[in-house]
N, C-alpha and C positions, 0 to 999 in steps of 0.2 A: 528132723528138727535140729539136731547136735551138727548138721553140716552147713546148716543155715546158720544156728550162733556161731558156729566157727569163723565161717565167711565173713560177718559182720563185724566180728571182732578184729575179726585180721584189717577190714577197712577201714575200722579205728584205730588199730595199730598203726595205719599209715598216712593217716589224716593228722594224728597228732606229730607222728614221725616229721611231716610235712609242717608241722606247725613249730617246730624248734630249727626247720631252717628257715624260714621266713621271718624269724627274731633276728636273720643277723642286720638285716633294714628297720631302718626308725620308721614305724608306722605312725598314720596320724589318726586322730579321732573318726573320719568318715571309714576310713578303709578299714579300722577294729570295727564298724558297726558293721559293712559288708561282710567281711567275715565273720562275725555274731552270729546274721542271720544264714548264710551259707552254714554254719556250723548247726544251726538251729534244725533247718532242712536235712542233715546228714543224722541227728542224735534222732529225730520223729520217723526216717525213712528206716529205722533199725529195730524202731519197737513197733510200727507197725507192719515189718515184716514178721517179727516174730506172733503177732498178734493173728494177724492172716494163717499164719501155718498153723497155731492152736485151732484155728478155727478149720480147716482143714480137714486135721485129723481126725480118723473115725473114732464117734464117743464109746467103744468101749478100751480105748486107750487110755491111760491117764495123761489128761492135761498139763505139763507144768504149768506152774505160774512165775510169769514174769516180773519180779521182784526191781523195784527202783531200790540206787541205791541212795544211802543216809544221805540227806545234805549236813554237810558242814559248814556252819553260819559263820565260824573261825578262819576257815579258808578260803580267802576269795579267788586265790588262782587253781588254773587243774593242772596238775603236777605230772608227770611223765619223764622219767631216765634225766632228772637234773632240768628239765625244759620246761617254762611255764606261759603262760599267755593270760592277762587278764582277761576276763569275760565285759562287756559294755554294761554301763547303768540303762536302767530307764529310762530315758529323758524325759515323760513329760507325764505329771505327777497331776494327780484327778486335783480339778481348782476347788479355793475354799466355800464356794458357793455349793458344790454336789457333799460336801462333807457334811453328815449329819448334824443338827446343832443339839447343843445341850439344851433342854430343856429343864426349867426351874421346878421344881416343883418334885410330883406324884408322875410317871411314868403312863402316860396314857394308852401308848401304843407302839407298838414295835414292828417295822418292817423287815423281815427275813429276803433275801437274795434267794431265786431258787438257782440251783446251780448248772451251769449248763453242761451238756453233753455233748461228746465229739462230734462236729459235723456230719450231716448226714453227707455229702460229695465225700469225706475222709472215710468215711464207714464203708463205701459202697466203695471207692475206689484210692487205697492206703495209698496210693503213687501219686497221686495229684495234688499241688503245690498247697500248703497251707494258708489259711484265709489271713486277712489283713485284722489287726488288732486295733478295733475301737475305743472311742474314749466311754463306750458303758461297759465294753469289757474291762478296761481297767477298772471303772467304779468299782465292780464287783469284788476287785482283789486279787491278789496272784495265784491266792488257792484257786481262786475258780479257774486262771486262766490255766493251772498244770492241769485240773481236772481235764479241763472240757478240751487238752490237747494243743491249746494255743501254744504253751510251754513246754516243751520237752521233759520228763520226769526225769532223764539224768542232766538235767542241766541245774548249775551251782546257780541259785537267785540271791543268792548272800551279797556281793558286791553292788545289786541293783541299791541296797537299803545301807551301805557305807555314806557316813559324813564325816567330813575332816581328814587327817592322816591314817595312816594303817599305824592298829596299834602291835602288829607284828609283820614283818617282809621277809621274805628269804632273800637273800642277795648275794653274792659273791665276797667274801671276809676279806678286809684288808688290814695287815698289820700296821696299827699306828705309829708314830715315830714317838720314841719316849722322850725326846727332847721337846715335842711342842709340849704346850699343856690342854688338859683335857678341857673339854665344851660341856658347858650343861646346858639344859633348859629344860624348860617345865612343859609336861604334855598337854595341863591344860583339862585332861579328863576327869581326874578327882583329889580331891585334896587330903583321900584317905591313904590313895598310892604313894609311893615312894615320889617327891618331889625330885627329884636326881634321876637322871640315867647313862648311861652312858652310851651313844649311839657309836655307830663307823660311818666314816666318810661317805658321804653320799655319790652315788654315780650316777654318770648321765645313762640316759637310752641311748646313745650311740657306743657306750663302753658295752653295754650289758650284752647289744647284736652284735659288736665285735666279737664278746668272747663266747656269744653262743654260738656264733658261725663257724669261728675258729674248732670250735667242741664238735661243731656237726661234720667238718671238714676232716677231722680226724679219724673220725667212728665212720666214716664213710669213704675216703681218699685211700689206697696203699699209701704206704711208706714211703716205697722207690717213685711215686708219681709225687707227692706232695708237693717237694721244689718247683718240677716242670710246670703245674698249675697254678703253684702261687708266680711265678713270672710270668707266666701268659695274663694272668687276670687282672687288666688297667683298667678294669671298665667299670663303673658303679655297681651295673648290674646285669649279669649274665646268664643269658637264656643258652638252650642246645637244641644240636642238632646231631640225631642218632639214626645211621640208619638211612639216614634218605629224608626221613621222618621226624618233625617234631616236639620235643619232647614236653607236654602240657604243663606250666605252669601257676597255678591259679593267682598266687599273690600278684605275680605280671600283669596278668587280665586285669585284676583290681583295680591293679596301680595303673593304665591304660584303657581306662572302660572305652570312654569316651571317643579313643581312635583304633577300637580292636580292630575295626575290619578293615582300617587303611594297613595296619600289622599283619594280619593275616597275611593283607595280598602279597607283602614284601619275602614274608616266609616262606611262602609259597615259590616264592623266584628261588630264593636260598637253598630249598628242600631239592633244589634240582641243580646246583651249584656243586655243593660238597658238605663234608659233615663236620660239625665243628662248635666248639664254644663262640658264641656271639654277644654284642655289646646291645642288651636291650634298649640305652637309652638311645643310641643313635639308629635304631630303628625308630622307635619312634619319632624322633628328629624326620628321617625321612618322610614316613605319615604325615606325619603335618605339612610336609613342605607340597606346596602348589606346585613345581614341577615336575617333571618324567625325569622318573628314577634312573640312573646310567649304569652302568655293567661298573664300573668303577668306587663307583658310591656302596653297591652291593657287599662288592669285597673289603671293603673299608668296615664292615661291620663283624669281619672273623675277627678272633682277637689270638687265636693260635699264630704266631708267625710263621711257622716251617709250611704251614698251610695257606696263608695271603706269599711267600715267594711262589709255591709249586703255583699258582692259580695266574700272578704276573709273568711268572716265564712260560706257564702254557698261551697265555694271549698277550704277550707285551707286541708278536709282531703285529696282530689283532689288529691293537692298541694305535702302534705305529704306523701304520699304513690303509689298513682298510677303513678303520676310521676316521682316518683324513681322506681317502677318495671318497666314501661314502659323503663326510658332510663336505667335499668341494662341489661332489655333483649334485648333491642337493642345494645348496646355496644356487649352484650355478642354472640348475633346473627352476627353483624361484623367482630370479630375476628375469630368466627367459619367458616362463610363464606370467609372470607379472607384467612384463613388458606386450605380451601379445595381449595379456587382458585391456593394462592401457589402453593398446592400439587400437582394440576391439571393440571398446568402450567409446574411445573420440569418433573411429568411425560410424558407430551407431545412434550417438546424440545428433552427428552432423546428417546424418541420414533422416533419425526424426526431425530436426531443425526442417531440412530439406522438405522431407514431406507434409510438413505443419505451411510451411512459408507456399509451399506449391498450391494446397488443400486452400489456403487461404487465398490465393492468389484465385484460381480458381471460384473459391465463392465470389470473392469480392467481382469476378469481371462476370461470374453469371447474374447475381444483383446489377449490376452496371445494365449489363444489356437488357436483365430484364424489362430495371425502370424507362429505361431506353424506351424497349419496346412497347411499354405501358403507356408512355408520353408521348409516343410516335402515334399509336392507336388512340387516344385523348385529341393530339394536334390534329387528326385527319378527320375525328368526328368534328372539331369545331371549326378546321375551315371549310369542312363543309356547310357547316353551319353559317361561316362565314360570306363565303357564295352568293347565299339565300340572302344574306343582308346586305348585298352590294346592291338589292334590287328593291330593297325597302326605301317607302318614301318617309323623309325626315319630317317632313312639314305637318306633321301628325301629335295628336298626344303620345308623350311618350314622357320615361323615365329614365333618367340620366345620373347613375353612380359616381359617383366623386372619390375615386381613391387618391390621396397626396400622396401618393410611398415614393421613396427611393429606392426601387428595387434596383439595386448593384450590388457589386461584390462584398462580399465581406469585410475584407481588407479597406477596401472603400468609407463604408459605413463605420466602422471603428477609428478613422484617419479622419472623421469629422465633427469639428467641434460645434455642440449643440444640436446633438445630430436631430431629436425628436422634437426641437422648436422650431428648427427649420420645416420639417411638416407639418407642421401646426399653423405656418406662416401662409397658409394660403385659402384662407378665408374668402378672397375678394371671389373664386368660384360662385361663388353663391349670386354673383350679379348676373349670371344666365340664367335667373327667372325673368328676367326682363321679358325674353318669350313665355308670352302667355302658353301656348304648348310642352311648355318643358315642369316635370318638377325633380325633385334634385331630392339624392339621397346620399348625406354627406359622412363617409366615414372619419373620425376624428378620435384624438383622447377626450376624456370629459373638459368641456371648459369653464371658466368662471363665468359666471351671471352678469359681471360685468361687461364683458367680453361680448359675453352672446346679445344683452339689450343694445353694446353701442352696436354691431353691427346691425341688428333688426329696425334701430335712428335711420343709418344710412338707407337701407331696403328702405324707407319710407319715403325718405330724402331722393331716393331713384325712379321712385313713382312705381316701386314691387311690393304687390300685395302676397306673402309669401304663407300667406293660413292654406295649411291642407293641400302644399304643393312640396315643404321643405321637412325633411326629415334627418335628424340628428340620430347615428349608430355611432355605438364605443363597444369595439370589442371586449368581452369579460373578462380575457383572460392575459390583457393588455400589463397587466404590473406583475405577474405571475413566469415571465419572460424574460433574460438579456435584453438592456435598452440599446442593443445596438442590432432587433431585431428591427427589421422595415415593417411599415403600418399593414401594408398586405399580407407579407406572413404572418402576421398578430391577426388578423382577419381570418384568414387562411384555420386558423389554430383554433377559431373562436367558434364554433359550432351556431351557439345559441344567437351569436349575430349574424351569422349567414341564413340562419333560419328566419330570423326577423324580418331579412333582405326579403329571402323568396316570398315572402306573404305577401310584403309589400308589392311585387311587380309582378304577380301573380295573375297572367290572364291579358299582360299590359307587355307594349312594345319598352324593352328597355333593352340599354348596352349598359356598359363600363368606360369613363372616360378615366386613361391613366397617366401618371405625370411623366415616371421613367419607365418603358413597358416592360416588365420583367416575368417570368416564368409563375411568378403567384399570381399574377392577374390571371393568367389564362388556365391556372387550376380553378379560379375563383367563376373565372365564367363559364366553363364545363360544371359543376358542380351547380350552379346557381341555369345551367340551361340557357344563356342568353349570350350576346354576343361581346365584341370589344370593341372601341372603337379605334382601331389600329391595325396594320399590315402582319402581316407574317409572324412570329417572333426571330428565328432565324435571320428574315430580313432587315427586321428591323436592329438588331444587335452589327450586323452584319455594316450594312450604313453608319452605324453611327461611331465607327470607329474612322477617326481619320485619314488613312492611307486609304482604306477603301474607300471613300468618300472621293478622294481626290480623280481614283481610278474613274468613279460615275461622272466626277468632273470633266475630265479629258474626254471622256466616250462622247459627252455631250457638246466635246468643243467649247466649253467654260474657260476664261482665261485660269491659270493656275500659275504658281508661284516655281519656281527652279526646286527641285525637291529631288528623292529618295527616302524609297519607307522598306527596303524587303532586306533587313541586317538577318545575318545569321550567328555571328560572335564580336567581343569588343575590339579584332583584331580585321572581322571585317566593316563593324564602323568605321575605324582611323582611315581604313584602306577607302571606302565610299565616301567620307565627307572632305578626304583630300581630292580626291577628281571632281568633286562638286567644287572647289574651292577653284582648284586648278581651272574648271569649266567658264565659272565667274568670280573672275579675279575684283570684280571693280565693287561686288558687295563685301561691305565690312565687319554685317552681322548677320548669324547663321542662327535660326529659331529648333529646338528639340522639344516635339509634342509626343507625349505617350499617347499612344489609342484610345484607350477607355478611361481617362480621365477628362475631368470638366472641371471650366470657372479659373483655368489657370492653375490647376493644381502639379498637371505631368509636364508644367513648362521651363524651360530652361533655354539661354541663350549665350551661342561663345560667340567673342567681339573680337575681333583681331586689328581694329581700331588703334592707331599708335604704336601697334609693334614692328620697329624699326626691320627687324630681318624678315616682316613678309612684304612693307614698301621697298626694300632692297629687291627682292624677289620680282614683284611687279615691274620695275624698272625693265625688266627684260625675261619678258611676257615666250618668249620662242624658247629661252635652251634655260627653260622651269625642269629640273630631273625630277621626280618624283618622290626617288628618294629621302632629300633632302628634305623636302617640303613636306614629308610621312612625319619626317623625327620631329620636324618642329610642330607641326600639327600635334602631336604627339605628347611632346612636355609643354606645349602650353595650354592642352585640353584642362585638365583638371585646373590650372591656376585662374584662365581667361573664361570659364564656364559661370555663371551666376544662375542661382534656381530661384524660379520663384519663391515657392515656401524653403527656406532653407531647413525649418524645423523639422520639416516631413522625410528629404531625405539625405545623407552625403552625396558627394557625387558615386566612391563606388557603387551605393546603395541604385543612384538613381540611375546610374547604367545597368545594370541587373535587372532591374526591372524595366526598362526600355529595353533590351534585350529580349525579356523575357514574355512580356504583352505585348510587342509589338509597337512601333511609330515612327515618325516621320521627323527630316529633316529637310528643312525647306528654308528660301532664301528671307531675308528681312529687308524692306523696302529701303534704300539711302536716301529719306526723306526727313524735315526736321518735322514733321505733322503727318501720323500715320493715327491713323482710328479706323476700330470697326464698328463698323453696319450691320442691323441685323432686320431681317424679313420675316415675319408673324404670317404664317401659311394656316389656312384650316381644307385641307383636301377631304370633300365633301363623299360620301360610301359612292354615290353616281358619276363621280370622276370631275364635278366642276371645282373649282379651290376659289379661295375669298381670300385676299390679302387684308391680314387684321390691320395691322398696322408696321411701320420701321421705324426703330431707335438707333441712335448712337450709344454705345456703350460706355460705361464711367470707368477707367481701368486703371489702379496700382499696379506696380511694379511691373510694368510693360506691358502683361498680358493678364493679370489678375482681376477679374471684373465683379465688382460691387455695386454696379447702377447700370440705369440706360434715360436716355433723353429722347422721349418721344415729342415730334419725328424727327427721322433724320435730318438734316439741312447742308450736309456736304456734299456729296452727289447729285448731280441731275441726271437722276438714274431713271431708268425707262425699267421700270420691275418684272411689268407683264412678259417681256421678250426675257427676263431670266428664269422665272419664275413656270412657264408655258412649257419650254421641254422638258424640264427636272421634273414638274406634275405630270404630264401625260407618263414618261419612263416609270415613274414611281407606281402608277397606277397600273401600268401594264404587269405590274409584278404584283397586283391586288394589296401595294401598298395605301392606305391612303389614313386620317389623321390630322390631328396640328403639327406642324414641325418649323424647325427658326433654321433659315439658311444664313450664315454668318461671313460678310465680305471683309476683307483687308481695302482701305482708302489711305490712296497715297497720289498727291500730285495730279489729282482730277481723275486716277484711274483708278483701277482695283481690280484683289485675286480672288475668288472660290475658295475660303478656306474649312467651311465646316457644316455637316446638319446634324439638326437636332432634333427628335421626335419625341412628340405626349405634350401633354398640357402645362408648363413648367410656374414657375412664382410669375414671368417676365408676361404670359400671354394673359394670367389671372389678373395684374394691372389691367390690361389691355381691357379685358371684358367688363373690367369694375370702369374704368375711365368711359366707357361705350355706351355703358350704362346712366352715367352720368352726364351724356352728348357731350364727350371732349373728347379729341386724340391728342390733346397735347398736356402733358404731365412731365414729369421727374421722380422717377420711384428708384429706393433702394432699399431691397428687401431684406436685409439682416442687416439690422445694427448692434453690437454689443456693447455694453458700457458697465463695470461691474457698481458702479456710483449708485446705478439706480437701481439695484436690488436693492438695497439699503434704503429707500424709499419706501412711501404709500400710494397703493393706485389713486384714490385720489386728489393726492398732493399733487401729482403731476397733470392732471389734466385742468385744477384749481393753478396753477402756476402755469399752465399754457395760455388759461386765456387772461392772464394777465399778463403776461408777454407777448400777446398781441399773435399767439401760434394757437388759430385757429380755421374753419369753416365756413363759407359762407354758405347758409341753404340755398340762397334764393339765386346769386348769381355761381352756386357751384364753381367758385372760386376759391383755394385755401392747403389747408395742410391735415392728412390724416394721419394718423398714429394710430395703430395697433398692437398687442402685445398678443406672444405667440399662446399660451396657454398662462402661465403665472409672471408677476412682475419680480418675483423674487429669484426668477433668470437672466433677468437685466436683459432680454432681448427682444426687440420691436422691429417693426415695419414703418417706414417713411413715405407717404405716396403724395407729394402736391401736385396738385391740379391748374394750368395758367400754362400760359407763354412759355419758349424754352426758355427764356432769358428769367422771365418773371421769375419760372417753377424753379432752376438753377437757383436763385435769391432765396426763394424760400425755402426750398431745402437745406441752404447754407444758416437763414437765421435758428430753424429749426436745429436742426446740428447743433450749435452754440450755444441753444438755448439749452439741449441735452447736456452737455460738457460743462455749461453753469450748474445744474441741477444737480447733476450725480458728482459732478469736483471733476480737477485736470488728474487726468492717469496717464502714466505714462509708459512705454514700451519694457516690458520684461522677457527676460528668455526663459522661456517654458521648456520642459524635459519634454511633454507627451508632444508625440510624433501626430499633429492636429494641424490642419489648415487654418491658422487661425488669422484674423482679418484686425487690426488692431484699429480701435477706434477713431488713432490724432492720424491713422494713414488716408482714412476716409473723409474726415474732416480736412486735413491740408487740401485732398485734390478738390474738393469742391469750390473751396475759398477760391485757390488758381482758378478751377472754373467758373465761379463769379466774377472774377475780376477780368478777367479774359472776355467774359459778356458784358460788361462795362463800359472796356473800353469802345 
């Protein structure tokens, strides 16, 4: 037991030893409370070791007993060889709400605290950390907390219950100087004390840890060492290294909770460095710091000198050399490596790139061929389908599909202005109920009521009884779609009207008669089970491009005009329309037709009319070099070029695309009166054909056509004999259909310039005038005027027949007007009925009658790339053409 208190003593002999060095640092309020409770831990782990050993001991020993000593309420510091440490307050004091209150009166009842007892965890096991201190343990009071062990029994709780100054300190005496004068003041305590006193100079806590450090440096340093340490020691604050090992500090820890273990690791390096006095704050410094520690920064923390030389002269060459190849090759190892990753890197994007574009390529052409194949297997059930229907007889009840679409290109449809009234425009369809066999199922957008009773006047007026023969579809899902979609693919898309259709022809012979034949008809007739009325689709696309066309021309010995259509660059244009030129010197104008364009829109023509250096050239027809005649051909192309629409495209635009779709360059007749003719074919599924009727065509800007004048009257033309090969060949290739062959008249003769296949605006005149026993009229099927949207429907028809711009029933003589779907698109139909001379007059008052109505407009230039037709251009050539019939 006596070797236990010994022990214990002796570790308070050196805890407070340890506590008068750690005076020579100005502590702050948090670090006295850590070291409070660390002090607290050390004063409980001494009495209950001694407490454990009584217990121990066999009971017929005597037990001593472990006597606490006196507190003195007087002293607030514990004193030790000249060294003191205050002990911490309390901080936080039971509130006034737990403090009992007074009560007034007679004393009714009194609550006693019962007192607690040392933890049972502390009972059972004295080595385990003491519990934390409640705020009902403090209610109870600090007796109870010494009792029950929360307090240590040699611990001074005197200073916890200090307010105001100490009214005694121990301190270090300093002698005052007798020349100042003395200070008084009053302490304030009581007024029985002596009012006077005389204090000493106050010192700071930086004086008081100087001169304890100094005191502890003494009693601990030799003599002959003292100097050598006091010059080594710059540093605030100095840890060691003994041994290898080092030497534990606790005030350090304190004063660096927060980054011990970043301190540790650094020690750690140290401990295996050398042994030596060190600068704890630039340890810590390092700890904190975000980056890897250096072998340099290490040694930077000895403060011994003789020991940072031995340590640079053992590695300065180190220093010198291997630490410069090491970070060259490492540098130089990063850039290499970094550069191969680069490289590594591009090469593998471009590889995914590669495999993504390939992957894709790949889907895209097995879709491709799929639908191919899909539409291959479609076109082969339906011509065979087709076949079957070459052998059907027409003169039967049957049911006849009315689609107006425009099935073309895309580009096409978008480059037209008014694109869905122009489908709208062909109503006069509806005069092929005239056969009593036929009834008619008309796909359209919804029309106005107006619309629909004036055409059902005319049906009446035609002598067509049309109840339960004529049936109006509108696709549903017709406004739900781009309006630069065609009526067929709005059909195509519309489910619930395609089902309408099949009900209706349901058990009944029916085809599809289509205006431009395009790939949705003949989805629509595969799905719908019935047939088309039309050739191939292949063939038919195939034909109706110009060059080819010419090609069916020539095979049949058709007169044709000096031409070339097979360009492959704009360098083989110049080169082919200079030997054409060269060919025939004596034409002045050279015509450019794109392929798949119609109505004048892919035309263009260069004029070499007036230009002096190619009637130079002419002059001497034998030694023409080619060259020379390239270049000028060359710079005068783009100047001497005129497009028809210029809005639609420049010239390089419009070589790009001739280029790129294909056409033809053909000669222009040197006549002052060139006009075409056109021939209205209907090739019957049995191979016989019926010529509807022939027009002259009405045409702006040379080749720009907005009318026709039926019949023709320029040619004494023998049709049958043209008309007779091109039908049989057509047929032979199971082409057959409506289609308009289109001649060039010039000077009593004429070229083969064009066919056209489907049922177009020009043939629907045709059947509407047939109906009404005429072939002679005057129609122009789009007129735009924006005057009369600004109008009322009818105001305008109340203001025709007082202009004398109308119908006669009886002698089906006069002038019809229609409007394509709404008036508040300003766009109509013109169809007079009479003489060509007559009908030319009346279409001319009617005209002017329109341009009174809606006001004079005049030409603007429009941004959108549109075929647009301007009103006073249609109106001027009519006028000429009245008056030209006049005379």
């Amino acid at each position: 037991m006596k070797q236990i208190q010994d022990k214990t003593y002796k570790e308070f002999a050196d805890i407070k030893h340890h506590i008068g060095t750690l005076q020579s640092q100005q502590l702050s309020d948090e670090e006295l409370s850590l070291l409070y409770e660390r002090l607290k831990y050390q004063f409980t782990n001494l009495n209950q070791q001694v407490a454990v050993t009584q217990t121990l001991k066999p009971s017929g020993e005597p037990q001593p007993i472990h006597k606490r000593q006196k507190i003195k309420r007087d002293k607030p510091l514990i004193q030790q060889q000249g060294k003191s440490i205050a002990l911490p307050k309390i901080l936080k004091q039971p509130s006034i709400e737990q403090r009992p209150k007074k009560s007034k009166g007679k004393l009714k009842s009194a609550h006693i605290y019962q007192a607690n007892v040392l933890n049972r965890e502390l009972r059972l096991n004295p080595f385990s950390d003491l519990p934390t201190i409640l705020d009902e343990d403090l209610n109870k009071g600090v007796s109870n907390l010494i009792q029950s062990g929360l307090i240590p029994r040699d611990v001074d709780v005197g200073p916890a219950f200090k307010r105001g100054d100490e009214l005694l300190s121990i301190s270090q005496v300093q002698v005052q100087n007798p020349t100042e004068k003395s200070k008084y003041y009053n302490t304030g305590y009581s007024e029985n004390l002596s009012k006077y006193k005389v204090a000493p100079k106050k010192q700071t806590a930086k004086q008081i840890a100087d001169y304890s450090s100094s005191f502890v440096e003494r009693q601990s340093v030799p003599k002959e060492k003292q100097q050598q340490t006091k010059i080594a020691r710059k540093a605030k604050y100095i840890i060691e290294i003994k041994n290898g090992h080092y030497v534990p500090d606790f005030h350090y820890q304190i004063r660096n909770l927060m980054i011990w273990g970043g301190i540790m690791h650094i020690i750690k390096k140290l401990e295996k460095i050398a042994s030596g006095q060190l600068d704890g704050d630039r340890i810590a410094q390092l700890a904190q710091s975000q980056f890897k520690v250096h072998l340099i920064e290490l040694y930077e923390c000895y403060i011994s000198k003789p020991i940072m030389d031995r340590l640079y002269i053992l590695n300065k060459k180190q220093f010198s050399v291997d630490s410069a190849i090491v970070k060259i090759q490492a540098t130089v190892r990063m850039f290499v490596a970094s550069r191969k990753y680069r490289h590594q890197k591009r090469i593998v994007q471009k590889v995914i790139r590669i495999q993504k574009e390939f992957r894709l390529k790949q889907t895209y052409v097995y879709t491709i061929n799929q639908i191919k194949k899909n539409m291959g297997q479609l076109i082969s059930t339906l011509e065979n389908r087709q076949k079957q229907f070459l052998l059907e007889d027409l003169n039967q009840k049957r049911i006849e599909i009315h689609i107006p679409s425009y099935s073309i290109k895309q580009f096409q449809r978008l480059s037209m202005s008014h694109f869905k009234s122009r489908e709208g425009l062909q109503l006069t369809r509806l005069f092929a109920l005239k056969d009593p066999n036929v009834s008619i199922i008309f796909v359209c957008a919804p029309l106005q009521e107006e619309i629909m009773a004036y055409f059902y006047k005319l049906l009446e007026v035609a002598g067509i009884n049309s109840e339960g023969r004529l049936f109006f579809i509108h696709p549903e899902n017709i406004n739900r779609f781009p309006q630069h979609y065609s009526l067929a693919l709005l059909l195509y898309l519309s489910p619930k009207a395609i089902h309408q259709i099949s009900e209706l022809i349901k058990g009944q012979l029916s085809y599809i008669i289509p205006m431009r034949v395009g790939r949705e008809e003949f989805l629509i007739a595969e799905y719908l089970k019935t047939n088309i009325y039309s050739g191939p689709y292949e063939l038919i696309e195939k034909y109706s491009k110009k060059s080819e066309a010419i090609e069916l021309f020539r095979q049949l010995s058709l007169p044709v005009a000096p031409e070339y259509h097979k360009f492959v660059s704009k360098d083989d244009f110049v080169d082919k329309l200079t030997v054409l030129i060269m060919k025939n010197l004596t034409v002045q104008k050279w015509m450019f037709k794109i392929d798949i364009e119609f109505n004048g829109r892919g035309t263009a023509w260069f004029s070499l009319e007036g230009v002096k250096q190619f009637i130079e050239i002419k002059k001497f027809p034998h030694s023409i070099e080619f060259k020379v005649l390239r270049e000028l051909v060359q710079t005068l192309l783009p100047i001497k070029t005129v497009l028809a629409f210029p809005q639609m495209f420049t010239f390089e635009e419009y070589l790009d695309n001739f280029i790129k779709n294909g056409g033809i360059v053909e000669a222009y007749p040197n006549a002052q009166k060139v006009q075409t003719i056109n021939i209205q074919v209907n090739l019957e599924n049995q191979g016989t054909y019926q010529i509807l009727n022939t027009s002259t065509s009405i045409v702006i800007k040379e080749m720009s056509k907005v009318g026709c004048i039926y019949p023709q009257n320029v040619l004494n033309l023998n049709v049958d004999s043209l008309i007779q090969p091109l039908a049989e060949e057509l047929y032979k290739q199971n082409v057959f259909g409506y289609f308009t062959l289109s001649l060039l008249s010039f000077n009593g003769a004429f070229y083969t310039k064009s066919l056209k296949f489907g049922l177009d605006e020009y043939i629907g005149a045709t059947i509407l005038a047939t109906a009404m026993e005429t072939d002679q009229f005057t129609y122009i099927p789009f007129v735009y005027h924006p005057g009369i949207a600004e109008q009322k429907f009818n105001d305008l028809f109340i203001k025709c027949r007082k202009e004398g711009i109308s119908f006669d029933i009886e002698k089906k003589v006069g002038t019809l007007i229609w409007l394509s779907d709404q008036i508040e698109k300003g766009v109509l139909s013109l169809l007079c009925l009479g003489a060509p001379k007559k009908a030319v007059k009346l279409t001319t008052d009617a005209l002017n009658f329109l341009q009174q109505f809606g006001g004079n407009i005049m030409k603007t230039n429009s941004h959108q790339k549109q075929d647009t037709f301007y009103f006073i251009d249609i109106v001027s050539r009519l006028r000429q053409l009245n008056s030209e019939g006049q005379q």
